[in-house]
C-alpha positions as CSV (number, residue, x, y, z in Angstrom):
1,X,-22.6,84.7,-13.1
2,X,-20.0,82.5,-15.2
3,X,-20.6,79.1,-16.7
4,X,-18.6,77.4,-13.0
5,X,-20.4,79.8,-10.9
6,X,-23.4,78.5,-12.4
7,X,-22.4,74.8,-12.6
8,X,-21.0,75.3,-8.8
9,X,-23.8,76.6,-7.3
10,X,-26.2,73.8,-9.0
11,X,-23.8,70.9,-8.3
12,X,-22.4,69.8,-11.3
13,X,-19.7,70.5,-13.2
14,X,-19.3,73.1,-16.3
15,X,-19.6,70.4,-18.9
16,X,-23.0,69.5,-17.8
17,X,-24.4,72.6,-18.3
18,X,-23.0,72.9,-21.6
19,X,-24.8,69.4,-22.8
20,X,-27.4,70.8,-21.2
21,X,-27.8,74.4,-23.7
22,X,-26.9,71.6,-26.8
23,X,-29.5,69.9,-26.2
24,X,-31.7,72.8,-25.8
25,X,-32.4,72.4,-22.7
26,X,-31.0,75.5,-21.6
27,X,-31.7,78.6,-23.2
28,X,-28.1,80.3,-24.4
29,X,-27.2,83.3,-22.5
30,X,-26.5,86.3,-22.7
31,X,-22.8,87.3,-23.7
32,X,-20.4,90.2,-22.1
33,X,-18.3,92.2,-24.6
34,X,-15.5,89.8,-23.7
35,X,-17.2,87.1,-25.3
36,X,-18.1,85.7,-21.6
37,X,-21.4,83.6,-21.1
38,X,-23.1,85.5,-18.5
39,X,-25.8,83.1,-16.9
40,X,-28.9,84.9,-14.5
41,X,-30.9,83.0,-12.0
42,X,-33.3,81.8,-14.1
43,X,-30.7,79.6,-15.7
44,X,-29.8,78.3,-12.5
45,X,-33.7,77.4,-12.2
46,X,-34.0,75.6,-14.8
47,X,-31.0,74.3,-14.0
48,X,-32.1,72.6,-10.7
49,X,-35.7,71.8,-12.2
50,X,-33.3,69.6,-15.3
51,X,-30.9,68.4,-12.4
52,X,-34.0,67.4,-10.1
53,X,-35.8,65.5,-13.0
54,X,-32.5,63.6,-14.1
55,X,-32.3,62.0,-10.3
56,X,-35.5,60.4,-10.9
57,X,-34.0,59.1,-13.8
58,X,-36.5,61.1,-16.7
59,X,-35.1,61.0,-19.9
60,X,-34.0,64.2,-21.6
61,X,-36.6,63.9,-23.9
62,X,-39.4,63.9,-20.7
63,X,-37.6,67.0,-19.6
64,X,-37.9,68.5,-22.1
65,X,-41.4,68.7,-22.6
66,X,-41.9,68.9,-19.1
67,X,-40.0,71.9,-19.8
68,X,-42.9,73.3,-22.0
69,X,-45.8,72.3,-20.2
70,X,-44.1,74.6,-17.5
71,X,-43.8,77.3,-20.0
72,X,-47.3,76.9,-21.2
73,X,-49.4,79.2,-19.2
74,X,-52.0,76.6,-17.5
75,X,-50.2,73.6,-18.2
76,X,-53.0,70.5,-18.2
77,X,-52.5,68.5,-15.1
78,X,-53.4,66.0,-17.2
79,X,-50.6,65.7,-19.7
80,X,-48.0,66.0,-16.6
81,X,-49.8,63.3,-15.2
82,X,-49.8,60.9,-18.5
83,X,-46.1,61.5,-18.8
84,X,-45.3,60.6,-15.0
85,X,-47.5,57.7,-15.4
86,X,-45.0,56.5,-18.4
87,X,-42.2,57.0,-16.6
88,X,-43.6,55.0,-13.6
89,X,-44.7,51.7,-15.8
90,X,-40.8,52.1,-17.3
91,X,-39.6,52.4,-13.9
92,X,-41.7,49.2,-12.8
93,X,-40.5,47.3,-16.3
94,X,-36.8,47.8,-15.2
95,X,-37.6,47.0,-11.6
96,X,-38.6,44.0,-13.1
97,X,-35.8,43.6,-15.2
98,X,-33.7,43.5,-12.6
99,X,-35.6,41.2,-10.6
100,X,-35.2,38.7,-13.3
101,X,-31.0,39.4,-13.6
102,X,-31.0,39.1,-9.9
103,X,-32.3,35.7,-10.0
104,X,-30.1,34.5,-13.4
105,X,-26.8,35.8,-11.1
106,X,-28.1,33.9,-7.7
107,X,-28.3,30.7,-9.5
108,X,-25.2,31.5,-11.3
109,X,-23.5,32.1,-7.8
110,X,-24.6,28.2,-6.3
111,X,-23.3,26.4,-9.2
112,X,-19.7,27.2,-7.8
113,X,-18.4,24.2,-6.2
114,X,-16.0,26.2,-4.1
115,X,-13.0,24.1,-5.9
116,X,-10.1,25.7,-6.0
117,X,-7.6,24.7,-9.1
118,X,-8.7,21.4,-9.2
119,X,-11.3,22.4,-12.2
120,X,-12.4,25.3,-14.3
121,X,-15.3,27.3,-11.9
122,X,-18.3,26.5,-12.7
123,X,-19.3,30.1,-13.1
124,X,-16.6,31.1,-15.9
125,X,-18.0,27.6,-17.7
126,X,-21.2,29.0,-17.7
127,X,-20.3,32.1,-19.0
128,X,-18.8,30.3,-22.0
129,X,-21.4,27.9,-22.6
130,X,-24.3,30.8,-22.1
131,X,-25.3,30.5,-25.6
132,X,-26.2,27.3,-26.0
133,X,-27.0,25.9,-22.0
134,X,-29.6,28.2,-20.9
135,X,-32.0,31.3,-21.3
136,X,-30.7,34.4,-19.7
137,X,-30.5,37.8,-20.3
138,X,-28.6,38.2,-23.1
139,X,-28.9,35.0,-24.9
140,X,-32.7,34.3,-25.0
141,X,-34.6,31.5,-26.3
C-alpha cells in the first residue's frame, strides 16, 4: 500500500507517518521502480502499536524501546513493567500539577468583583502584578 493508504487506514494523516520513519520509529519501506514507498501490513502494525502508545500519552522515546523489548525474543516482563511504572508516577506528577493550576485559576476567578468599567478586573491586575503579589505557577517563590 501507499504512504495515505497506510496513514488512512491507521487514522492519521501522511505526515505522521513520515515523523514517525524519521524518528526511527518506522522501519523505511520498500520502494517500487517508480520511486513509490510501498508500505506491507507489518507497517501498519507497528503503526497502530506507536498510535495506541501515543494516546496514553508515552513519549517517543518509551515507544521506542518498547518497540525493542517487543522485538527481543522473550522480552522481560520486568523491564515493560519498570517503564509503565515511570510513565504512571509522571502521569500522577502532572495530575498533580494540574490540581495545583486548578486551584491558582479558582482563586483567580473570585477575585473578580463583577465590575464592569468602573475599574480595571481584578483578574487582568493580577496577571500584571503575578511577579511580585503571589506564588503561582510560573512565577515561584
Amino acid at each position: 500500500m501507499k504512504i495515505g493508504e497506510l496513514a488512512a487506514q491507521a487514522g492519521c494523516d501522511v505526515q505522521t507517518v513520515r515523523f514517525y520513519e524519521r524518528e526511527g520509529l518506522m522501519e523505511a519501506p520498500d520502494r517500487e521502480s517508480s520511486g513509490y514507498r510501498r508500505y506491507a501490513q507489518r507497517h501498519l502494525t507497528r503503526l497502530h502499536f506507536i498510535r495506541h502508545c501515543r494516546t496514553l500519552d508515552i513519549p517517543l522515546a518509551d515507544i521506542r524501546q518498547l518497540l525493542e523489548y517487543a522485538e527481543t525474543p522473550g522480552p522481560s516482563c520486568h523491564e515493560v513493567d519498570a517503564l509503565l511504572d515511570e510513565h504512571i508516577d509522571r502521569v500522577r506528577r502532572q495530575r498533580a500539577a494540574l490540581k495545583a493550576l486548578e486551584g491558582q485559576l479558582v482563586a483567580l476567578r473570585h477575585q473578580c468583583q463583577g465590575t464592569d468599567g468602573d475599574r480595571t478586573c481584578a483578574i487582568l491586575q493580577a496577571f500584571m502584578n503575578a511577579p511580585s503579589a503571589h506564588d503561582c505557577a510560573c512565577h515561584p517563590r
